[in-house]
Every structure is written in C-alpha cells, then in structure tokens.
C-alpha positions in Angstrom: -37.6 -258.9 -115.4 -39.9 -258.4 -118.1 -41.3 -255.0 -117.7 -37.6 -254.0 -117.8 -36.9 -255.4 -121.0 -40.3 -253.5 -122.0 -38.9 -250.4 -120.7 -35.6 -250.8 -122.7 -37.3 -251.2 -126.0 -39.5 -248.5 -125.6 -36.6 -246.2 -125.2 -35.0 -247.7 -127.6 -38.1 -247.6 -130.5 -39.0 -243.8 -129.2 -35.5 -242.1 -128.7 -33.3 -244.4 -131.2 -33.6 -242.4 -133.9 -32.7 -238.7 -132.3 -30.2 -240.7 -130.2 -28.3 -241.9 -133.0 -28.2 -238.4 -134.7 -26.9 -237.1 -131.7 -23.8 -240.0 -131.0 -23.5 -240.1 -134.7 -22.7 -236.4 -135.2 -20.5 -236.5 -131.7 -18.4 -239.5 -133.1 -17.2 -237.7 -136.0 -16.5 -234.6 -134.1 -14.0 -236.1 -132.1 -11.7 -235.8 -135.4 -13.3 -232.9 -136.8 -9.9 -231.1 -136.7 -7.8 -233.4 -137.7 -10.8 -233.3 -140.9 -10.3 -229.8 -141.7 -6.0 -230.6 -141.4 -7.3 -233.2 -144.6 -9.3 -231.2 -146.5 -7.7 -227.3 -146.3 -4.3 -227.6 -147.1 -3.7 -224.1 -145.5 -3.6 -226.1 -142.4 -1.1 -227.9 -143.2 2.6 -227.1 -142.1 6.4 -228.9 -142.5 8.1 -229.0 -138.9 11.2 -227.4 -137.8 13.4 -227.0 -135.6 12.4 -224.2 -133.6 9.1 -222.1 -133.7 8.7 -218.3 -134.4 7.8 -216.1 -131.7 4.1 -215.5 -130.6 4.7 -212.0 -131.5 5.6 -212.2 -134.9 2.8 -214.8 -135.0 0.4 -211.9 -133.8 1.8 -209.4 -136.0 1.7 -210.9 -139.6 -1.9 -213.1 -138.7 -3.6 -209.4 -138.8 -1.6 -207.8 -142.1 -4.0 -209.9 -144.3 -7.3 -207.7 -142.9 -5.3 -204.5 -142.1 -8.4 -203.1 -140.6 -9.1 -206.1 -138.7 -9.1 -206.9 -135.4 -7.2 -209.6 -133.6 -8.8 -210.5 -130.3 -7.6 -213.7 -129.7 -4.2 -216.3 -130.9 -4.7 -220.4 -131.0 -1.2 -222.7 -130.9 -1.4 -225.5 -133.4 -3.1 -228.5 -132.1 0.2 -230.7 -133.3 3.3 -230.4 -135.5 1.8 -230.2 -138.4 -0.7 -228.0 -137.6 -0.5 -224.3 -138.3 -1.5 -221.6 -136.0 -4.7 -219.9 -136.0 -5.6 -216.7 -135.2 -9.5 -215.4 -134.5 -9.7 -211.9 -136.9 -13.0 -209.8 -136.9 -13.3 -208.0 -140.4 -15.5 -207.1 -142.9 -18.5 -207.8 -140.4 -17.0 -211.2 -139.8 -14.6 -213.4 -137.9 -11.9 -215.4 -140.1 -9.6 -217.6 -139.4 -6.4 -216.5 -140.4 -3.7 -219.6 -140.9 0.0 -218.8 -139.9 2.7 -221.4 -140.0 4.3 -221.5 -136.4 7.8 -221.9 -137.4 8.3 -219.4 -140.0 5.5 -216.9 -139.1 4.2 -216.6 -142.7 0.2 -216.6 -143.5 -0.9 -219.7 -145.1 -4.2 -218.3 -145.8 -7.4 -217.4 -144.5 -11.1 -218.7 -144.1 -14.8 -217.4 -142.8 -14.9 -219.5 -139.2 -17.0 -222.0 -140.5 -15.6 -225.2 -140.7 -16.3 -228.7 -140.3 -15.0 -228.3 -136.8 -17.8 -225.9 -136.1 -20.5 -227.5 -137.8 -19.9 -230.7 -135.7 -19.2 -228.9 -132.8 -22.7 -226.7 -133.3 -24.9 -229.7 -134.3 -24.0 -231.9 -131.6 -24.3 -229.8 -129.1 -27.1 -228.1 -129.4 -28.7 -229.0 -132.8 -28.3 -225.4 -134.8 -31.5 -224.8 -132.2 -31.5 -220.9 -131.2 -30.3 -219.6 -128.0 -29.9 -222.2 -125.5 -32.9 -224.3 -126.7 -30.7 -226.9 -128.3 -28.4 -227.3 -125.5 -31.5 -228.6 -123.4 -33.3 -230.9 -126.3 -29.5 -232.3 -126.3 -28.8 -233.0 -122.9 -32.1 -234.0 -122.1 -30.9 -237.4 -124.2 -28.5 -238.0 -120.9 -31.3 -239.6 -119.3 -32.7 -241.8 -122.3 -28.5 -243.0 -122.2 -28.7 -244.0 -118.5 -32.2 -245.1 -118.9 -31.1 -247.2 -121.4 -28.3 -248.8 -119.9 -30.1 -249.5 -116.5 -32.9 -251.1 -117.8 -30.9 -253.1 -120.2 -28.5 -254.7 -117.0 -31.6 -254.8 -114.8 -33.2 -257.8 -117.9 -30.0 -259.0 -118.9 -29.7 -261.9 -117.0 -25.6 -262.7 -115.5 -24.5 -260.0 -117.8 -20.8 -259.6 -116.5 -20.4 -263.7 -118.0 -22.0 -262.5 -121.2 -18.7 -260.0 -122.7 -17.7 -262.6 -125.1 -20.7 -264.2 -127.1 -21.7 -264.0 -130.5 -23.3 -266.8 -132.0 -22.3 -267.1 -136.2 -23.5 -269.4 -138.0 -27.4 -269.2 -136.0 -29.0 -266.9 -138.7 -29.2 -263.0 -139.5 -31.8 -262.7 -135.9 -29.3 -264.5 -134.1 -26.0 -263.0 -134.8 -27.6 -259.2 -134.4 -29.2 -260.0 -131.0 -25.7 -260.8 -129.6 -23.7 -258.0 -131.5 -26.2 -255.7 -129.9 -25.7 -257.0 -126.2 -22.0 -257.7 -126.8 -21.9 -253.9 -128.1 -23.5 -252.7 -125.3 -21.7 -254.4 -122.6 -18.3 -253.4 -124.1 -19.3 -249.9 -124.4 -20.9 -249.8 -120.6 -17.8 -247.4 -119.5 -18.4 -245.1 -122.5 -22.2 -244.9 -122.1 -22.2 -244.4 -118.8 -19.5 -241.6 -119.4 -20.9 -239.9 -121.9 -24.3 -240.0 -120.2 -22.9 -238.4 -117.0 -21.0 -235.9 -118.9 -23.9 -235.1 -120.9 -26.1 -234.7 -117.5 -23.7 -232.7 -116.3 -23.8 -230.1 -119.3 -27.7 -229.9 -118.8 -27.1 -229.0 -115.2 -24.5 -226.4 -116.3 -26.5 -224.7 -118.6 -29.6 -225.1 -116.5 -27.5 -223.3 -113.5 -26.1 -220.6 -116.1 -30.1 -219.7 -117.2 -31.6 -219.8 -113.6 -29.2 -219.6 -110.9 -26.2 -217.4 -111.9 -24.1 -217.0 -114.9 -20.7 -217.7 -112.6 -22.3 -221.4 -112.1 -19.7 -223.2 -114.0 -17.3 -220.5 -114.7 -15.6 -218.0 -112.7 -15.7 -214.0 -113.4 -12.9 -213.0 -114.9 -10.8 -209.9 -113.0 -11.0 -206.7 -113.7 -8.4 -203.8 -112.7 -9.9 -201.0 -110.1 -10.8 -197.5 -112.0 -7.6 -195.8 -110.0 -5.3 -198.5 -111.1 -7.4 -198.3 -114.8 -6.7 -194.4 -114.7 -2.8 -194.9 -114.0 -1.7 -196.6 -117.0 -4.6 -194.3 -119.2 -2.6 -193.7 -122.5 0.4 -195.5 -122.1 1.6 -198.0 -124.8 1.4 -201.3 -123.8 4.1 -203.9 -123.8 4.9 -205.5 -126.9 3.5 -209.2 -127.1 6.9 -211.1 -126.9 7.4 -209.0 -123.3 4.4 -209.9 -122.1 4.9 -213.7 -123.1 8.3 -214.1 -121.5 6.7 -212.3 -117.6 3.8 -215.0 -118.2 6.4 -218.0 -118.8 8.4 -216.5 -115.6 5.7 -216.5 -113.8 4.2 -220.0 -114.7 7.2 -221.6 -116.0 4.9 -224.7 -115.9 2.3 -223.9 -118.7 2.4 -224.7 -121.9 0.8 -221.9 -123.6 -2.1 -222.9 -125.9 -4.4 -219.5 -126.2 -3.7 -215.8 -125.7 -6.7 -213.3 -125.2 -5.8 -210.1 -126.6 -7.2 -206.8 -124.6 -10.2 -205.3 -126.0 -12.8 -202.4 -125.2 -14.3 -204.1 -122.2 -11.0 -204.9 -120.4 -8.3 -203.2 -122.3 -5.9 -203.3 -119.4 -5.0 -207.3 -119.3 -4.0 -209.6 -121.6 -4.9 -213.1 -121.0 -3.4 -217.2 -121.1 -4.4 -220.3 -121.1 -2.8 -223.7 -121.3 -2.2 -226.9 -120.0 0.6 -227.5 -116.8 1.6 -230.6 -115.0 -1.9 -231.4 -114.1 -3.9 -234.4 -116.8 -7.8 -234.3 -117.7 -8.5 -230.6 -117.8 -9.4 -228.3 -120.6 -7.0 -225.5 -121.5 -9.1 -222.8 -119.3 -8.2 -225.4 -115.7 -4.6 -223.0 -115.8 -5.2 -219.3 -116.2 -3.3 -216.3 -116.3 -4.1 -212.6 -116.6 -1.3 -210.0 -116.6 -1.0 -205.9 -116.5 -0.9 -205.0 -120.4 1.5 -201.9 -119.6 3.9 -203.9 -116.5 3.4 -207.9 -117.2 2.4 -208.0 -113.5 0.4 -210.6 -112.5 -3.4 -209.6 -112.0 -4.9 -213.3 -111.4 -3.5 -216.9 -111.7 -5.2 -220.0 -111.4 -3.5 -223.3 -110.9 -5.6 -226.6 -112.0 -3.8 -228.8 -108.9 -5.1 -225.8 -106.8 -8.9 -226.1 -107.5 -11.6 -227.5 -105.8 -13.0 -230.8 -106.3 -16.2 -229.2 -107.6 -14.5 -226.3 -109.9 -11.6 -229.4 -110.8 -14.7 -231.3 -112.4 -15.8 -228.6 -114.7 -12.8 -228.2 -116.1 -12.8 -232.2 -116.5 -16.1 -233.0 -118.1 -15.0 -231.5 -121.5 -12.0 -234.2 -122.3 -13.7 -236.4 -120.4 -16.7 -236.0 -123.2 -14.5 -235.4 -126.3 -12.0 -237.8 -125.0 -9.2 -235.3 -126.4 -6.6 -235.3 -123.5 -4.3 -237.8 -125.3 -4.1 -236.9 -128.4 -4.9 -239.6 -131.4 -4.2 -242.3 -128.7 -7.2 -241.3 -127.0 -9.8 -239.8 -129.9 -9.6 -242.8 -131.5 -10.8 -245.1 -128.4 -13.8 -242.2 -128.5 -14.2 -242.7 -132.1 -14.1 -246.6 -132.0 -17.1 -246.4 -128.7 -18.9 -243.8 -130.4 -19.1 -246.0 -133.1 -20.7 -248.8 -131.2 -22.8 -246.3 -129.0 -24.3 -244.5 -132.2 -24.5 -248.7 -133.8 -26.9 -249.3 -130.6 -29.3 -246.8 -131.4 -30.3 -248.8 -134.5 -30.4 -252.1 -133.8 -31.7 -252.3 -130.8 -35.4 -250.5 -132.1 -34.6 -253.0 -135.4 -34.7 -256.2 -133.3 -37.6 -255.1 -131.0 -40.0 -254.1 -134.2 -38.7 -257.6 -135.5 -39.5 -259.4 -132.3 -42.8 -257.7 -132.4 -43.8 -258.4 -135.9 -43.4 -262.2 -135.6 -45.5 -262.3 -132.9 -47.9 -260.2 -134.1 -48.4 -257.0 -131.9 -48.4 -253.7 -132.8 -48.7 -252.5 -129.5 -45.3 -250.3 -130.0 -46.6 -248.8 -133.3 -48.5 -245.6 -131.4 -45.5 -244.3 -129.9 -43.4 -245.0 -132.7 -45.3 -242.9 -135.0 -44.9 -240.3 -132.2 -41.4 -240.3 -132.1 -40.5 -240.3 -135.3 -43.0 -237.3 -136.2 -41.2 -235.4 -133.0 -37.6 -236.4 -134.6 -38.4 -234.9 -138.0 -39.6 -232.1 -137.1 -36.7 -231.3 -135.1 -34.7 -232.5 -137.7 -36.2 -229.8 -140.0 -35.6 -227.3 -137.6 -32.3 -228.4 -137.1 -32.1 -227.7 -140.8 -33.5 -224.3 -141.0 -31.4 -223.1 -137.8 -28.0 -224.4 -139.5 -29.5 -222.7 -142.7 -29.0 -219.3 -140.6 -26.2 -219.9 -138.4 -23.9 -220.9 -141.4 -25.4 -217.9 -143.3 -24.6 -215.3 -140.2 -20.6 -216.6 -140.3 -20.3 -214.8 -144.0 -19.6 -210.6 -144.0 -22.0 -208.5 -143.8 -23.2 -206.0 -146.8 -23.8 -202.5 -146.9 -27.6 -203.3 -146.7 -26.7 -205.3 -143.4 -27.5 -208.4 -145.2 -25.5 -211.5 -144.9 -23.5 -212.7 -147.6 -22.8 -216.7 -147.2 -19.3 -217.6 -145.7 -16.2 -218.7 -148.2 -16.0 -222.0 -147.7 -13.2 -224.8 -149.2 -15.1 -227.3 -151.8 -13.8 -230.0 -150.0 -15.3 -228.7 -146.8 -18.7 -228.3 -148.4 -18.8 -231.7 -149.9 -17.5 -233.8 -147.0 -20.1 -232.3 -145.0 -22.6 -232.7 -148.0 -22.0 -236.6 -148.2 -21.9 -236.9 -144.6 -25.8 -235.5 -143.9 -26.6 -237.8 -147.0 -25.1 -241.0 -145.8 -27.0 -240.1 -142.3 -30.3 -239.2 -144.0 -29.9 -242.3 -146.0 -29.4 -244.6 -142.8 -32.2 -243.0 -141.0 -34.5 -243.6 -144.0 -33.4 -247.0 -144.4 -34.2 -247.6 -140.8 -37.5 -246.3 -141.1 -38.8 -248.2 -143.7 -37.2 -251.1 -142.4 -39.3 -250.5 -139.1 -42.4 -249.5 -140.5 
C-alpha cells in the first residue's frame, strides 16, 4: 500500500498547484452570473406580471447601435434578471440589457464580463486556439489519479466519513480534514473528473476526427427551395415565435438565433422541455424565415444514449440544472475539491521534512517552474483576449473593452487573493 500513498503525493506535490488554479477558478464560475447580477446594476430588473413580447424585445435591444447587428436574443436566466441581446457594432459584440417585462434598454456593455473571464480561464486558460482546452483537460487524469491512489492506501475508507480528531495538534487535525474532505467530495471528483475527460475527448474528436463529433450540422434549405422565397420579407419575430410554440408547445424558449449571411433563410430555438440534465441546445428548432414551417426539430427524450450524454456533461460539470439549489452544492464541493489541492502537497512536504528527505524536492522545482510559466502565459493570453473584446479603430487597432469598475476590481482582488494563496503555499513548501 505504500507505493500508492507514494504515487498520491507525487500527484499531489507536482499537479497541486495548477490543479487548484484550475478548481479554484471553476468554483467561482458556477456563480459568475449571478456576480455580474451584483455588480452591474443594468442587470437588474423588478418583476411583473406578464413579460413583453420577444419581438419588442428584439426590436428596441438593436435601437441603441442603429447600425448594429443583432444575431442572436438570450431569456433572463431568472426573474430578476434582464434579457440580453448579443449586438455586433463598432467592430465589436455588446451586450445590450433589456428589461423582459417592459421591453426598455437598461444599458449596454463590451461582452466581457466576469462570466466570460471565468468561463475563458477555466476552460482553457486564455491559451490560443484550442491549446488550453487540452493543458485543461489533461488535469482529468491527475483528478482520477488522485482519487484512485488515495482509496487504493486509505485503509477501510468507507468507515472513515466521520473523523476528525481536535484537540491532537495543528498536524493532526489537517491530516483528517484532508481525508474527510476527500471522501465527502468522492462523488464530485469523480464527476468532474469524468466530465472533464470527456471534454478532452470532445475536443480531441473535433481536431482529428470530424468537427460533427460532438455536435450535429445544423440544416440548411436546398438552392431551389433558397431561390423561392429570394426577396421576400420575412415574418415578423412575434409570428415566427407563436409557429415555434405550436409546434413545440413543450419548450421553454431560452435562445433565438437570428438568420444571418450564411443561412439567411431560418431562424433558430433553443430551450429546455420536459426532459432534466440537458443544456439548452438538447431541444432544437429551426423554422422557414418567410412560412414558420418547420425545417428541423430535435427532441432531447428522442436522442441517443451517446448524443443524450453530450448534451449532459455541461450541467453535469457546472452543476446549473437546478438553479441556486444546485450551484451552490457545486460551489460548496468545489470548495473542498480546490481546498485538497493544497493541503494534501502541504502535509506531504511536512511529512517529508521531519523525516528528513528531500527526495520530492526535484520534481517539485519542476512543477512549479512548468505552473508559472503557464501561469505567465495565461497572463499574456488574457492580456489579448480581453483587449480583442473592445472596438476596433480606424487603424484596425483595438481599443480596450468598457468595462463596469466593479467588474474590474472584483476580478482584480480575486487574481490577488489567488496569487497570494499560491505564494503563501510556496514558501510554505519550500
């Protein structure tokens, strides 16, 4: 059993630090909306009674722009929410806030956010192209590394869920918070890790194998049916909305795609219907801009056990198919998972030093030197994908994205309390 307690520390002493980084910055992106709600009050609505018309919502999100374009219209993620439309102008995408019940603008913002920050550095680490995506993923298998080693040297561990020793010293009471952590969180890990081996394969199969691996073409009219409706006005948005709802009575409408140059003949839906644990693109629905007939329709309950689990592994990941109920069991794990990172490396360089080997030492130089420099690089890559969501100039250079204050410093303290942690650790393992 020993050489798998070895191989559990040497995980933990080599990936810990990148591991945590990774949890830490997932963990807080389970709320990331509900943390833009906070701090841009443009987000924020009063409920009524009854909600304005997704037409009307279309119609006054793109007066702000004028010139803009409006490709694509978000419901609010809760009461209180407002509605956000997607606007490309001025060389860059906004977000344009409307208040669902009374149609009115609330105000608009550049699209980044503190959702998309999160959203960019967990998943693949501001790294360009899909480099990130695999540095990311590839942390799956440190997870279920981790986790198998660990009940592999943990002696009885099913008997072990409820004990923490107080009173025993500061050595003590760690060792057992670690191991009661971990066995708490065995679900979670064991989730996330799947999810996250999952995504690797996904965007392993998109690079190399076909880029319909994990996500079906979407239909196109034929050139004779293209050619028949060739300078007719389309419906208006409300018309189309009311054939989609007769047609899928069942879906609660959460995006519409609006037509653009590359398929300016369908409009298209997404929502959620009577089927749990799938992302908003499970139940589809594209219809003829100029008749409301229906072109393509896909039903969650009717997909295959293989297509039903890519539409899974996203809540399943970001735990948000229950609303606050749910994120916050994600938040609460994600805690713990990101908590196990540290301490685990901390009490195996404290085991180590009182009895005198510095066997680990090599590989911990190693991996630290490998985690900074990808941390710089993460650095320099959010540097330029933050810069590329401002407008563009005349000279085609970038001017930096309008971002809230609030926005700017939450994000602010919260890569300063991480860099703090992460120094502390690593002077306390040196």
């Amino acid at each position: 059993m020993a050489h798998w307690f070895r191989w559990h520390s040497w995980i933990g002493l080599t990936a810990g630090l990148l591991l945590f980084v990774i949890c830490w910055s997932g963990t807080v992106a389970v709320f990331s909306r509900e943390i833009d709600w906070l701090l841009n009050p443009v987000l924020r609505v009063r409920p009524q009674a009854s909600r304005a018309s997704w037409g009307r919502f279309w119609r006054r999100s793109s007066g702000p722009t004028r010139k803009g374009r409006c490709p694509s219209l978000h419901a609010p993620l809760g009461p209180r929410f407002a509605a956000e439309a997607s606007v490309e102008a001025r060389g860059q995408t906004l977000r344009v806030y409307v208040d669902p019940y009374t149609a009115q603008v609330q105000g608009e913002t550049s699209y980044f956010n503190v959702q998309r920050f999160f959203r960019s550095f967990h998943m693949n680490l501001f790294f360009p192209r899909t480099l990130g995506y695999y540095v990311v993923c590839a942390f799956s298998f440190a997870l279920i590394a981790s986790m198998a080693t660990a009940l592999l040297f943990y002696h009885h561990w099913w008997r072990r869920f409820f004990i923490l020793k107080i009173g025993r010293g500061p050595r003590v009471f760690w060792s057992d918070l670690h191991k009661a952590s971990g066995l708490w969180s065995l679900w979670f890990c064991a989730l996330i890790a799947v999810t996250g081996l999952w995504y690797l394969i996904e965007i392993f199969g998109y690079d190399w194998i076909s880029p319909q691996f994990s996500s079906k073409p979407a239909p196109a009219l034929s050139a004779a049916e293209k050619a028949a409706w060739m300078g007719k006005p389309p419906l208006p948005l409300d018309d189309l909305m009311a054939h989609a709802q007769r047609a899928r009575p069942e879906l609660t409408i959460q995006t519409v795609s609006l037509p653009d140059g590359e398929a300016n003949d369908l409009i298209y839906f997404d929502g959620q219907g009577d089927d749990l644990l799938v992302r908003n693109r499970a139940n589809k629905l594209y219809l003829n801009l100029h008749t409301g007939d229906v072109v393509a329709s896909q039903d969650a309950g009717d997909l295959s056990l293989y297509w039903r689990w890519v539409d899974m592994a996203d809540p399943l990941h970001f735990g948000d198919f229950g609303g606050l109920i749910s994120k916050s069991v994600w938040f609460l794990f994600g805690i713990l998972l990101s908590g196990l990172s540290l301490t685990g490396a901390y009490l195996q360089v404290q085991r180590q030093q009182r009895r005198g080997q510095d066997g680990y030492r090599p590989a911990i130089i190693a991996a630290y030197t490998v985690s900074i420099l990808v941390l710089l690089t993460a650095a320099v890559g959010a540097w330029r994908e933050i810069r590329d969501y401002g407008s563009v100039e005349t000279e085609g250079r970038h001017v930096w994205p309008e971002v809230p204050m609030a926005v700017v410093a939450f994000i602010a303290v919260w890569l300063a309390s991480m860099l703090a942690v992460l120094a502390l650790w690593v002077r306390k393992l040196r």
